[in-house]
N, C-alpha and C positions, 0 to 999 in steps of 0.2 A: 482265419482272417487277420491276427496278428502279425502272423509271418509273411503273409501277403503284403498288410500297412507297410511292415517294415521294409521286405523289398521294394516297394514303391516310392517310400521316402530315401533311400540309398539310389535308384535312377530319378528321381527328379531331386536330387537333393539341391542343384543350383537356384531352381524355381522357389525351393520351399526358401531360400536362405533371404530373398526379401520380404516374404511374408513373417517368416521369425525376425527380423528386425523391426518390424511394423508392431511388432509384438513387444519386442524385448524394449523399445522406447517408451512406448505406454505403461507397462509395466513397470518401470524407471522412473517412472514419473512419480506411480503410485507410490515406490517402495522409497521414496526419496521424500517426498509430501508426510507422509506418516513420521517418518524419523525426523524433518525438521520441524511437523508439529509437536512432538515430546521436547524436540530440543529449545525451541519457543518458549512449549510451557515451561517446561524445569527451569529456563534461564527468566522467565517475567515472574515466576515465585520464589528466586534469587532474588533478583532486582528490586522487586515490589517488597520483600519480608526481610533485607540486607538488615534495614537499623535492630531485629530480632537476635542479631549475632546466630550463633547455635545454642540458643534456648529449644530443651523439651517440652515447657507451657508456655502459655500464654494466657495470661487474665486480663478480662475486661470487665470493663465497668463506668459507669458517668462518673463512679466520685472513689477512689483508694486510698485511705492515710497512711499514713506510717506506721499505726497500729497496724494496720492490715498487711502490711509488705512485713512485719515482725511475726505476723498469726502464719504466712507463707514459709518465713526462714523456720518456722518451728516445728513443720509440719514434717513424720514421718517420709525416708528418702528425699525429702530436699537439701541439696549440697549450698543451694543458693540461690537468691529474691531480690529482685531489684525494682522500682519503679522508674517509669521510665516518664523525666521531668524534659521537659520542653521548655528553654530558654534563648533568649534571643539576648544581644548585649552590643556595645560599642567599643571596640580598641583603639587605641592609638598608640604608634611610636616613630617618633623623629620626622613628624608632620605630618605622617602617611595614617589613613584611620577607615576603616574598615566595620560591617555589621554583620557578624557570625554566628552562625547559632550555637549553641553551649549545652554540655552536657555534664550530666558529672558521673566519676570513674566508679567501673562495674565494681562488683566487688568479690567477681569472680572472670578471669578470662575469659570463659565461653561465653560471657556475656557481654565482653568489648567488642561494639563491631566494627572498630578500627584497631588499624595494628601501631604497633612502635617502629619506628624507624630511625632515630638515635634517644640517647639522653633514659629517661624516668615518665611512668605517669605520676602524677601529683599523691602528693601522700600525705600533706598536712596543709593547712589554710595558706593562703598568698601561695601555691604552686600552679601554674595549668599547664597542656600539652597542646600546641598549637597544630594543627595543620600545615603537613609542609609547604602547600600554595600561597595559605596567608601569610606563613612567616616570611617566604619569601618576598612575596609584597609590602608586607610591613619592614623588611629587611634585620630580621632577626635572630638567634641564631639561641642553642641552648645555653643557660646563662645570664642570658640580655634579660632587662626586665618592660615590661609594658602596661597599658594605663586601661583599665575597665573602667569605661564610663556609662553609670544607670542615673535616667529619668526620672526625679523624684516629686512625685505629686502633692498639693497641696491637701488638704480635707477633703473640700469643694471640690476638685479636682480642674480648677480654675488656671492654675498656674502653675508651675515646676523649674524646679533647680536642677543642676547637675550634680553628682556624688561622683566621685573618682576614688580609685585607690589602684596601686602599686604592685606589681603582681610579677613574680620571677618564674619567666620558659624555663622547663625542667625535661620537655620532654617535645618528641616532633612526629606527629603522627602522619598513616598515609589512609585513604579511605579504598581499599580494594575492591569491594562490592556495593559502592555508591550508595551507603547506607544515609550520607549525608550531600548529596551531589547539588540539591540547591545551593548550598554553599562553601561548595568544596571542601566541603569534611566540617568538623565542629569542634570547639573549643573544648575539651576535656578540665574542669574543675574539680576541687576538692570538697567534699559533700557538707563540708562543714559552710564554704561558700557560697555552692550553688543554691544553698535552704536560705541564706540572707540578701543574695542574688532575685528569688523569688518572693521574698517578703516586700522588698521593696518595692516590686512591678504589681501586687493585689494587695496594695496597703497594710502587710506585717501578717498576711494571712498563710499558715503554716503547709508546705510544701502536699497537693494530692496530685492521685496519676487516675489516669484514665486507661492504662495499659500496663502490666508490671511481667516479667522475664524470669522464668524458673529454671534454673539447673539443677537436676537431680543426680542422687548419688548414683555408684557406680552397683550398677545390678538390681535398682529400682523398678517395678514394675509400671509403664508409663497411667496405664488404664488405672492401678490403683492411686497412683500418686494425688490424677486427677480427679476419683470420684472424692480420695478425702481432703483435697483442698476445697472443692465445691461444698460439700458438708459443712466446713473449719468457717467458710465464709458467710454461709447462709443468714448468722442471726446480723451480722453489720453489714455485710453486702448484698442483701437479696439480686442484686441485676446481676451480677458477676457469672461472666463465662468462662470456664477453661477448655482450651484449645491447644492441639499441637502448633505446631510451627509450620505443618501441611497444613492443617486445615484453615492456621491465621492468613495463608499464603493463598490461596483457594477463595477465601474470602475477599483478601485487599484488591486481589488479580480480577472477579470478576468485578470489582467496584470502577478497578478504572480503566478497563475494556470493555467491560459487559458481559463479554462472552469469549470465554480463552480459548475456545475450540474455533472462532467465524474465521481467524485465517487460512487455517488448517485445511476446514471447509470450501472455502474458496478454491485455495490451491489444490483441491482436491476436485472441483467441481472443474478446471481445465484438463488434470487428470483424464479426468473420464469423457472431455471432447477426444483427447488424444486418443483413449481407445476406441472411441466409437470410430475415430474415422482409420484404426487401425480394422476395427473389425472390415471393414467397405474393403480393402486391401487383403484381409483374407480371404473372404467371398472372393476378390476377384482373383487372386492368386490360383485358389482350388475351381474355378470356372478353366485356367488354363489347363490345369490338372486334368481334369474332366475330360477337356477338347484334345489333350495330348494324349490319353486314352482310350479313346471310343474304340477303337479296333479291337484297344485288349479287352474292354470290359464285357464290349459284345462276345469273343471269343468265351472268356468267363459263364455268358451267360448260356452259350452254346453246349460246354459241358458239365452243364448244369449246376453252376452256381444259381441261388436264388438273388430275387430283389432285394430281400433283408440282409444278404451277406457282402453283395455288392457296398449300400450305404453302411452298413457297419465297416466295414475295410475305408470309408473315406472320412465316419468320424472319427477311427481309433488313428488316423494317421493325423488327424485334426488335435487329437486328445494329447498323441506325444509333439507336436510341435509346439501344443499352445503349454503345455508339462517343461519342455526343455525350452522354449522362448523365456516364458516367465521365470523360470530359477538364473536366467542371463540377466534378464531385466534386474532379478531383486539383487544378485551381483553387483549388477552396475549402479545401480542406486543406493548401495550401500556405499560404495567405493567412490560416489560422486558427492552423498554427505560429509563422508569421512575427509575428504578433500577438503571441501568447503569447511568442515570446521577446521581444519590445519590452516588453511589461507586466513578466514577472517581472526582467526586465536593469535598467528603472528602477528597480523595488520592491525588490531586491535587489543593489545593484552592484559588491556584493563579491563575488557568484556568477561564475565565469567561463564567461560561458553565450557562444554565437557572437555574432554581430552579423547575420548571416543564417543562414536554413537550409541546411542543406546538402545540397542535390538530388545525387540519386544516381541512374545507370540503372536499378536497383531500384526506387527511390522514384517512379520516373516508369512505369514500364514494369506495374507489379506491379496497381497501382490501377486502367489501363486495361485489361488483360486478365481481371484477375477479375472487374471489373465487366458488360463485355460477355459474358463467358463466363454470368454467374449470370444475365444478362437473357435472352438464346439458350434456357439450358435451361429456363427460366419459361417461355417460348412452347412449349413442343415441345406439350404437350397442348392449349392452346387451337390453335395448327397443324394437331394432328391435326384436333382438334374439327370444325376448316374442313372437310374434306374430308370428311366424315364420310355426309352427308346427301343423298341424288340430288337432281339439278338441280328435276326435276319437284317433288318433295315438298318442297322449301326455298321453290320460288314458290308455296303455297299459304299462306293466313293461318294461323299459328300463336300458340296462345295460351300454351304451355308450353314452356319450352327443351325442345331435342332433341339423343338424343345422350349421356344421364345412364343411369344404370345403378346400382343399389344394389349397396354394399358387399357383399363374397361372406363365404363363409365364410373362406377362406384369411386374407382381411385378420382375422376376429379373433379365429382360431388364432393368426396372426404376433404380434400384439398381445398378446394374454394370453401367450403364453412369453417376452417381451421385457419387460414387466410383472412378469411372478412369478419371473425368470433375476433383474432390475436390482433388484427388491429382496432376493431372496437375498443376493444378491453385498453389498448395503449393509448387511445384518444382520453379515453373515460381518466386513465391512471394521469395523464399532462393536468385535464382540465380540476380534477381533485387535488390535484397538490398545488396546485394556487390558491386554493382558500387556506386560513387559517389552522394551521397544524397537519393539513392534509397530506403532507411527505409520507409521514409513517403507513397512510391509508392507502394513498397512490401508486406509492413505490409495489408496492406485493403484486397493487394490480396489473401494471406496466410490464414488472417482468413476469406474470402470468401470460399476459396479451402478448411480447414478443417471445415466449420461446413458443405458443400455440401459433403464432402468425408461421413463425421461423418452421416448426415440423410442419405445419400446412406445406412451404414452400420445396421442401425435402422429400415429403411425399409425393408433393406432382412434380417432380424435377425429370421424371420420364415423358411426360406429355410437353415441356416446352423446352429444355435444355436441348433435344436433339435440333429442333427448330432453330433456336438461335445459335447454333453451332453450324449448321447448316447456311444461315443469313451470315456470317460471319467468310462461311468457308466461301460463299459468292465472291463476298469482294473483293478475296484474294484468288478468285479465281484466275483474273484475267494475265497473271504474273506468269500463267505457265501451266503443262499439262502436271506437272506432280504439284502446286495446290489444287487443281481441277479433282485429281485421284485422291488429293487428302480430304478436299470435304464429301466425296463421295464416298469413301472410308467410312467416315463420323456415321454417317445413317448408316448403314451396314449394320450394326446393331444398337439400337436407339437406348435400349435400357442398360447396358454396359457403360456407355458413352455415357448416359448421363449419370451413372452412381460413380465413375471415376468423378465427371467432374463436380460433382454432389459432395465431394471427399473434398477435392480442394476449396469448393465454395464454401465451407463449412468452417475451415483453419480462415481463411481470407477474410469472412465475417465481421468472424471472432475481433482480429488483427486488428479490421479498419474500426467497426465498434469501440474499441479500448481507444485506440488511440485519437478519433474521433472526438469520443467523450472525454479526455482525459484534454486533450486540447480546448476544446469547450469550456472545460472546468475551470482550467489555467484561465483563460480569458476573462471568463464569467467571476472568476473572486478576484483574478488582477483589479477590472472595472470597481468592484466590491469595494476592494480596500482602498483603494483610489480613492472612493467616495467618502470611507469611512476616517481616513488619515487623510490633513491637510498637505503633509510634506511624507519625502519619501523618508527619511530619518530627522526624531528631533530627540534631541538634549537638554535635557531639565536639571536646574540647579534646585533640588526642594529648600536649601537652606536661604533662599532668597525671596522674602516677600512683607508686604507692608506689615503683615503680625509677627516677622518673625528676629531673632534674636539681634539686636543694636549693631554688634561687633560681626557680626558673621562677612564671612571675605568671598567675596566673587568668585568665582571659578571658571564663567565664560569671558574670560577676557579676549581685546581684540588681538593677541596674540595667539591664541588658544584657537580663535577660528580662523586664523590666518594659516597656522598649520594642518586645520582641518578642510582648508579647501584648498590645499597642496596635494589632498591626497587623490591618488590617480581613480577617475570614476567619479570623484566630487565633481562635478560641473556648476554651482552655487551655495553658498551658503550666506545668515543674515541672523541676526541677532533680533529677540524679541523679546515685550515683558508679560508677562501673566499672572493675573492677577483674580481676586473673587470679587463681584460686583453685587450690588442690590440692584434692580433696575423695576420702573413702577413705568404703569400706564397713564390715561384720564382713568380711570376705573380704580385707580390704588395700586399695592405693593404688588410685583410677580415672584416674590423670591430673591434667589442668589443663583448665580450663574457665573461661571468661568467666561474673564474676557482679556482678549489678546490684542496687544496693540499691533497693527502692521500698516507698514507705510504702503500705499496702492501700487509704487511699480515694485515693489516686491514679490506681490502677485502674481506676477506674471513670470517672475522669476525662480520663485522658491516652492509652489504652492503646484500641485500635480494636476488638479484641474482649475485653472486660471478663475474662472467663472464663478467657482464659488463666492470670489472676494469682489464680485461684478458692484457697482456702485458705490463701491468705499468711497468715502475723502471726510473732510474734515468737517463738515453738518451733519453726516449720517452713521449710522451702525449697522452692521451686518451682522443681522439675528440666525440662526439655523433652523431651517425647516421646522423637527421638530419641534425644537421650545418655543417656537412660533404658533403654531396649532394648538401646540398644550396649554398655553398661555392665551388661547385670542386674539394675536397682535398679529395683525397685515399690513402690508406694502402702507407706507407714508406715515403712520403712526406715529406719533412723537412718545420719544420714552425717556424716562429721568434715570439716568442711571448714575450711582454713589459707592465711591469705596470707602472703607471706613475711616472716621475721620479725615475725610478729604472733603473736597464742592462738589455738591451737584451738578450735572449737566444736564441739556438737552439736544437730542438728537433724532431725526427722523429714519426711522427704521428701515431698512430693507432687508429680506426675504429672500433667502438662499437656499444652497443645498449644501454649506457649509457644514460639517460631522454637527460641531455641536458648539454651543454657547454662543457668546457674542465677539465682533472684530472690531475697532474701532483704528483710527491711525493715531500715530504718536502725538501729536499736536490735541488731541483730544482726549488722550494720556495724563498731557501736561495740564489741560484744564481742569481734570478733576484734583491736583492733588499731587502727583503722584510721581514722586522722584527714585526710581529704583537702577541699579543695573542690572543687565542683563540677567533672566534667570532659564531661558530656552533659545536654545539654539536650534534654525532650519537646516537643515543641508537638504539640498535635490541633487539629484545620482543622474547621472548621464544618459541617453536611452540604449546607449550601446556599451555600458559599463557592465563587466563582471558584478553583479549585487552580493557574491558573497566574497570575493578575495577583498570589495571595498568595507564590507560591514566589518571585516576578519579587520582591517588595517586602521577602520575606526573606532573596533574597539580595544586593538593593542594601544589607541594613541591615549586614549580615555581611561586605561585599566586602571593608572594612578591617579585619578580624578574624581573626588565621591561625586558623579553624578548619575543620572539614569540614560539610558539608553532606548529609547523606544519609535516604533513609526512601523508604517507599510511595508518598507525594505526589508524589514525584521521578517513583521509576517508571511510577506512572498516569498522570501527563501524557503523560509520552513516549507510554507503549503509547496511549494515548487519542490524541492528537496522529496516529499513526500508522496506526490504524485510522480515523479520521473522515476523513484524506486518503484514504486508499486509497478508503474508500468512497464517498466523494466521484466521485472520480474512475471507479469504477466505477458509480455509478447514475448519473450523467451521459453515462455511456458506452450502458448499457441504455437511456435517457430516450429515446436515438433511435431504438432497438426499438421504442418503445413510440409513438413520433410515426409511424414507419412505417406501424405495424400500424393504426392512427387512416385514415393514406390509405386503407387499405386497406377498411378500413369502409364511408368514402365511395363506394370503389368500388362495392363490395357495392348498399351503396344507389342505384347509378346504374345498376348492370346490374337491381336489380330493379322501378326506373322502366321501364325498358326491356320486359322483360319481361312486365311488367302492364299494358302501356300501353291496350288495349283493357279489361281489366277495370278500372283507373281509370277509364278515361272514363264504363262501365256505372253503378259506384258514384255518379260524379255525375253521371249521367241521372237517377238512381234518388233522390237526394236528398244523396248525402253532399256537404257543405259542401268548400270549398277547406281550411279550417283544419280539419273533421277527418282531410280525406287527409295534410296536414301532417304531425299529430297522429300520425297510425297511422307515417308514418316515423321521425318521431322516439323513438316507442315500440322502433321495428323499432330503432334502432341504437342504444339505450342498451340494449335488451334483448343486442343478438350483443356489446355493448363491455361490458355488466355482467357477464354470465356467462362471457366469459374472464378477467374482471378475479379474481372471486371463485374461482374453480377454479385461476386463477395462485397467489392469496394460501393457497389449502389448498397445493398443490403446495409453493411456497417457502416456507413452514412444518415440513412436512414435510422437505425436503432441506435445510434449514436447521440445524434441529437436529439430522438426524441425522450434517450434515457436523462442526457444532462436536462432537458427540459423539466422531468420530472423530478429530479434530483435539487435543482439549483433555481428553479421556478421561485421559489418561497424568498430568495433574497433580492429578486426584481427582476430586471430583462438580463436575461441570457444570451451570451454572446454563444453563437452558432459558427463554430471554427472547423476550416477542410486542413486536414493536417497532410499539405501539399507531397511534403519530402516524406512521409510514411509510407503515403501510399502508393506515389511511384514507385519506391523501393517494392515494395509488397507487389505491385503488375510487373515489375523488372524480372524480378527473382525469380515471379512463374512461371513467364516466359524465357526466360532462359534455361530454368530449370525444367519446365517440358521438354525441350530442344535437346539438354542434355541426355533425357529421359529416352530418349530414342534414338540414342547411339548405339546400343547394344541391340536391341530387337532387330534397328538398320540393317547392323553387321550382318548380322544371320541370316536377311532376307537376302540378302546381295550376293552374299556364300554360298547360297544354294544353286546349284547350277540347273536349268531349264530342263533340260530331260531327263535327269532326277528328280525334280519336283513333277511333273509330268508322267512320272510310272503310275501303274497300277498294280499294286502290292497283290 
């Protein structure tokens, strides 16, 4: 039977060579998913464990002294001990002043985890080693000297002075592995300073760590090191942990992911649509197989081959294509990582990504077996099929497959309870995640109810796909006798017809689903932050406000917003003051509250939804929902509100949906009191403005400005940024679903060449042209690739919105978005892409000439 398979796969090698790409993609996928989940992890316990340098331990603990980091240097095989001191500070030089975090130098390299880039690290008191970003922004260079200024507390901790002192760049550091990337690297001092540094920020109280960094000598054994450093610590540190630099990395990585496997997962979980819908493409591939067949197989049976040797000869041909497809695949998906990490390693080379992938027996072993397992199980029905048929009744001419059987009742009983269970289950998952914490409850059960809804619909895709392929194929009937022939075609075999287009329905889903929900989501936290941010960017001066220091100098001046609303995508900007208010009812005091002054046609101008500031002017305030509730205070309320040391006012309240505190207008500013300049700036962004080339060009203008930067623009980028990746990466991921289900098509159309081959030839006895038998295929496969395409886009419509509902339900009304331009692209493509699909089967039927196809062999 081997040498049999093998002859068979040498004359149909053309046939098999789409079903091996059907294979060899899915398989790509897997063996691509795996290596860029190692590469993921390895690179986010980089990332995550950078400020660890290449420390062998790690100890923890809530409290470490100095004693203790000296009990570590002592300890059998340790080369080196550090504690690792968390300092925050203020520089200035030549006007320019800055807040860096500060570290003090290892006192061994492996435990620097920034490198030198000119000059010294510090090596005796008044030295430190800047950062090369800050230096440059402070404009200084090795040599220069600059001014550290700490906040020095009273007793009481009532009041505070400034301490400065004088300090000479010795050294220019760069951060490689983002050890310090909130603040672009950190301040390197001399250990002599950073313990005086830290006395003065916890009142003279002597430098402890919560973390401390071991380098061991050379030929140390890691497991002994650590059981007697854990020993060494026991009677003063009982909580102390020692840990590798894996497992500290293992730890921090699941803290601020969760779970470093769920992308991997993910990308793993489209993976395996792709094969599934590569397996539909086998099956149909080895269905041609079969049909092109019959003659020999009968002959076979005739000289007495048995039934068991028959289906073994069609898995063992199953077994080496899905053998030699998947070792292509894991090829290709090596060679398609390897890539990608060359491309992003150039385009990024501060990423610390590998230099090669890193193969793993997994990574190798995973790709070939699941590949040839999902080829194996594709054959077993056209296998059976083989056998199916007595020797005698297979050598007579046939003009109708054989062997087909209509769907029973059972099939769509199973289907309607898997249909009307999966969307119960998705009603039940929307209406749970509107209550209170209900997300995490909801969600399981939403996607338990749409993938049991979704296989209901897959299941009986043979009782109504041929139907609506058929209602489809009418309306194009009347264009002509070959779509008359194509949709007469489509029924010809009902249950082919609809697992081809069960294949494409499946990718198209997927497609319109993501992008669907992905649009929804956009919409739905756009509204959000809308709600949640007054302006789409604002600018706070913190150095400005009634408590705060005599001398302190302005920083939004009206030149400053004159240049910021110069910039392209600014469409307004306005200056405002903010400040902390007491504000009291009839009832008494309600607190303190953030209140901003704004003039009413500002409103309408700077402010993202207008409404919020609805009723301002100079008698009333505009309270926020919340602290309106919280507080008992409704619509008309008169409320006294005072800032310190200033007059009382009164003012009658009104009830917004303003994010939060109170608004009041400048005029009512002035009555309490209150003479300040500017210490926040609005700007509102244009609706057709770039949001990120604007935020990029306000925050080049701002970099030399100690102020803060924050608002909605910020965070729509990011979320926006975040979602267009992901979905990126996920409908490119489906896109090979969808290329699959395309082969598949082809198929389709070459088993039903086959099939018809004597009634083609009849048609053109009888008159039909070579271009309208073309014609009628071409019909035939835009019609099976259209009608999965449009039943994909109802479907991931449908699961689309009802996933963001369940998802995004918990932060209010969810905006329900049709992501227009997706999904045309997505009916385009399959349509076209059917069309193209039946250019080759065309050819062959139009090739064959009538009294040839007409013999009887």
């Amino acid at each position: 039977m081997i040498r049999l398979a093998l002859a068979q796969m040498r004359r149909s090698l053309p046939r098999l060579v789409s079903a091996g790409i059907a294979i060899l993609i899915g398989t790509a996928f897997v063996a691509a998913t795996l290596v860029a989940g190692n590469v993921i992890t390895r690179t986010s316990y980089d990332a995550i464990a950078a400020s660890l340098a290449d420390a062998d331990l790690v100890v923890l603990a809530q409290q470490i002294t100095a004693d203790d980091v000296d009990t570590l240097r002592a300890a059998d095989g340790v080369a080196a001990a550090d504690g690792q001191l968390e300092l925050w500070t203020e520089v200035r030089a030549g006007g320019e002043r800055a807040y860096p975090r500060a570290t003090v130098r290892a006192s061994d390299p492996r435990l620097e985890a920034q490198e030198l880039t000119a000059g010294a690290f510090p090596a005796a008191s008044g030295e430190v080693a800047l950062p090369e970003p800050l230096a440059d922004r402070l404009e200084v260079g090795v040599g220069d000297t600059i001014t550290v200024v700490r906040e020095l507390w009273d007793e009481g901790g009532e009041t505070s002075t400034d301490a400065s002192e004088v300090v000479t760049v010795v050294g220019l550091t760069d951060d490689p592995s983002g050890a310090f990337a909130q603040s672009e690297g950190a301040v390197i001092a001399d250990a002599e300073d950073a313990t005086r540094w830290y006395a003065q920020d916890y009142g003279g109280a002597a430098p402890s760590y919560e973390t401390a960094v071991v380098a061991l000598s050379e030929g140390a054994d890691v497991e002994t090191v650590r059981a007697e450093l854990a020993q060494a610590l026991a009677p003063t540190v009982p909580d102390a942990r020692v840990q590798t630099k894996q497992e500290r990395a293992e730890d921090l990585t699941a803290q601020v992911t969760g779970d470093s496997d769920a992308l991997t997962g993910i990308v793993l979980g489209f993976a395996a649509v792709a094969l599934l819908v590569a397996a539909l493409v086998v099956a149909n591939t080895f269905q041609v197989l079969v049909a092109q067949r019959t003659r020999m197989l009968a002959l076979l049976r005739c000289v007495g081959a048995e039934k068991g040797q028959i289906r073994r000869s069609v898995l063992v041909e199953a077994t080496l294509l899905g053998l030699v497809s998947s070792a292509g695949g894991l090829a290709a998906g090596l060679l398609l990582a390897q890539g990608t990490l060359v491309v992003l390693g150039n385009a990024n080379p501060d990423v610390p990504l590998p230099a090669a992938v890193p193969v793993t027996p997994a990574v190798v072993l995973v790709p070939l077996v699941v590949g040839t397992l999902v080829t194996l199980v594709a054959a077993l029905a056209p296998a059976r099929a083989a056998t199916r048929v007595a020797p005698l009744e297979a050598l007579r001419p046939a003009d109708q497959p054989v062997g087909l059987r209509r769907a029973g009742r059972t099939r769509a009983v199973l289907s309607s309870l898997l249909v009307l269970g999966g969307v119960g289950l998705l009603a039940l998952g929307v209406v749970v995640s509107g209550t209170e914490g209900g997300v995490m409850v909801g969600l399981p059960i939403g996607i338990l109810g749409g993938t049991l809804s979704f296989i209901g619909v897959v299941v009986g895709a043979v009782l109504w796909i041929p139907r609506v392929v058929s209602l489809a194929g009418g309306l194009l009937a009347s264009t002509g006798p070959s779509a008359r022939l194509a949709a007469a075609n489509t029924l010809r075999n009902p249950r082919r017809t609809s697992a081809t287009s069960a294949a494409l329905l499946i990718g198209v889903t997927l497609v319109a689903m993501m992008s669907t929900g992905a649009a929804s989501a956009r919409a739905t936290l756009g509204n959000e932050l809308a709600s949640q941010f007054p302006v789409d960017v604002l600018v706070a001066d913190p150095d400005i406000s009634p408590d705060g220091p005599d001398d302190a100098e302005a920083d939004l001046t009206p030149a400053l917003l004159e240049r910021l609303a110069g910039i392209d995508g600014v469409a307004a900007t306005g200056a405002t003051v903010t400040v902390t208010t007491a504000w009291a009812d009839d009832a008494g005091d309600l607190g303190w509250l953030e209140l901003r002054a704004l003039a009413p046609d500002d409103a309408t101008t700077l402010l993202r939804a207008p409404d919020h500031a609805a009723g301002l002017a100079d008698d009333t305030v505009v309270v926020a929902r919340d602290d309106a509730e919280r507080s008992g205070v409704v619509d008309g309320d008169t409320l006294t509100l005072t800032v310190d040391g200033g007059e009382p006012v009164q003012r009658t309240a009104h009830v917004t949906d303003f994010p939060t505190g109170l608004v009041v207008t400048p005029a009512t500013l002035a009555a309490m009191g209150v003479d300040l300049p500017a210490n926040e700036a609005w700007l509102r962004l244009a609706d057709d403005a770039d949001a990120v080339v604007a935020m990029d060009d306000i925050q080049e203008l701002l970099s030399e400005v100690p102020v803060q930067v924050m608002g909605a623009a910020l965070e729509r980028v990011a979320f926006e940024g975040i979602v267009d990746t992901l979905l990126a990466v996920v409908l490119g991921l489906l896109a090979a679903a969808v290329v699959i289900a395309l082969i598949g098509v082809a198929n389709t159309l070459s088993l039903s060449v086959i099939e018809r081959r004597r009634e083609s030839a009849t048609l053109r006895a009888i008159g039909l042209t070579r271009g309208q038998l073309r014609a009628s295929l071409a019909f035939e496969g835009s019609l099976i690739a259209g009608v999965g395409a449009v039943l994909g886009i109802v479907l991931g419509l449908a699961y689309g919105w009802t996933g963001a509902m369940t998802v995004m339900r918990a932060l209010g009304a969810v905006s329900l978005e049709v992501p227009w331009r997706e999904l045309v692209i997505a009916l385009v493509v399959a349509v076209v892409a059917g069309l193209l699909a039946s250019v080759l089967p065309a050819r062959s039927a139009a090739r064959t000439s009538p009294v040839e196809a007409l013999a009887v062999e």
